[in-house]
C-alpha positions as CSV (number, residue, x, y, z in Angstrom):
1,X,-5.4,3.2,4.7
2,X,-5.6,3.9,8.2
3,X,-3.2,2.2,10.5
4,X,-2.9,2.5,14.5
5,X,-0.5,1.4,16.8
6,X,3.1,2.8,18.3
7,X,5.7,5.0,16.4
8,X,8.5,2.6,15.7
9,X,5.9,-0.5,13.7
10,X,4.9,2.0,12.2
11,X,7.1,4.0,10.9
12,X,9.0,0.4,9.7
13,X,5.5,-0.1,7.9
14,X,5.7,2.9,5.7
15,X,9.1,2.5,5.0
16,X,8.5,-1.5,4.1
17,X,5.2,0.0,1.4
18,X,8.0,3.0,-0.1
19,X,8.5,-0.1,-2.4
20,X,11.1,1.3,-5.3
21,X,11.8,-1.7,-8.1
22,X,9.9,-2.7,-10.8
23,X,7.0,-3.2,-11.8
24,X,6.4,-1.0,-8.4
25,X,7.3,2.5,-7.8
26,X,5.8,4.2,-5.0
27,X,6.0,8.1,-6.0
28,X,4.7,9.3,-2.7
29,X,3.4,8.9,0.7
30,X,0.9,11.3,2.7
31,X,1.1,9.9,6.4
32,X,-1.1,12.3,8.6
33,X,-0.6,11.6,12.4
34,X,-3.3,11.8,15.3
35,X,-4.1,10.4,18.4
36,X,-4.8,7.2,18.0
37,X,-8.4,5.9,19.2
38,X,-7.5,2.3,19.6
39,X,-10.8,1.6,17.6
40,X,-9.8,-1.0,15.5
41,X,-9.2,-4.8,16.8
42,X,-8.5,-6.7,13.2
43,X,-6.7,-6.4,10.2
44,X,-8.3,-6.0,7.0
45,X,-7.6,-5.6,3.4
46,X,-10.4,-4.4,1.1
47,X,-9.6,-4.3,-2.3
48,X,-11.9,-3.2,-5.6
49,X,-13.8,-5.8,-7.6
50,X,-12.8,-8.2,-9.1
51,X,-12.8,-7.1,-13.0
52,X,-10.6,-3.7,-11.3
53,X,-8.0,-6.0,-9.9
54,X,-7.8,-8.1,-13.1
55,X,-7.6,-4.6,-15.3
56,X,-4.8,-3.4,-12.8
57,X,-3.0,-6.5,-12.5
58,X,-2.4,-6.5,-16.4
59,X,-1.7,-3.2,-16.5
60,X,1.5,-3.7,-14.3
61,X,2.4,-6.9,-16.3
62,X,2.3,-5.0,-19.7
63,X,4.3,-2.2,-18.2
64,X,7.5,-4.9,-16.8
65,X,7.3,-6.7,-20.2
66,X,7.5,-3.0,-22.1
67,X,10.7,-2.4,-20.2
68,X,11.6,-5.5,-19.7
């Protein structure tokens, strides 16, 4: 991901995605800092196709009913 904007979004942002409860556990998060460039005027989310998603998403299900 690469986000831009000012310090205090987003360091609220990357505490909001250090998601800790199940089915979600966020081990780690690599944040590297530059100037921003200011490039980017939209959001966007790109995600995988769709059979990925589908393999992924019952993945996490099987895993909260095995502890569940």
């Amino acid at each position: 991901m690469v986000g831009e904007g000012d310090d205090e979004p987003i360091s609220r942002f990357l505490e909001d995605i250090r998601i800790r409860r199940e089915p979600i556990y966020v081990e780690d998060i690599d944040a590297k800092y530059e100037e921003p460039t200011w490039e980017f005027k939209a959001f966007k989310i790109v995600t995988g196709s769709l059979e990925e998603d589908i393999t992924e998403g019952f993945s996490t299900m099987h895993y909260a009913f095995m502890l569940g």
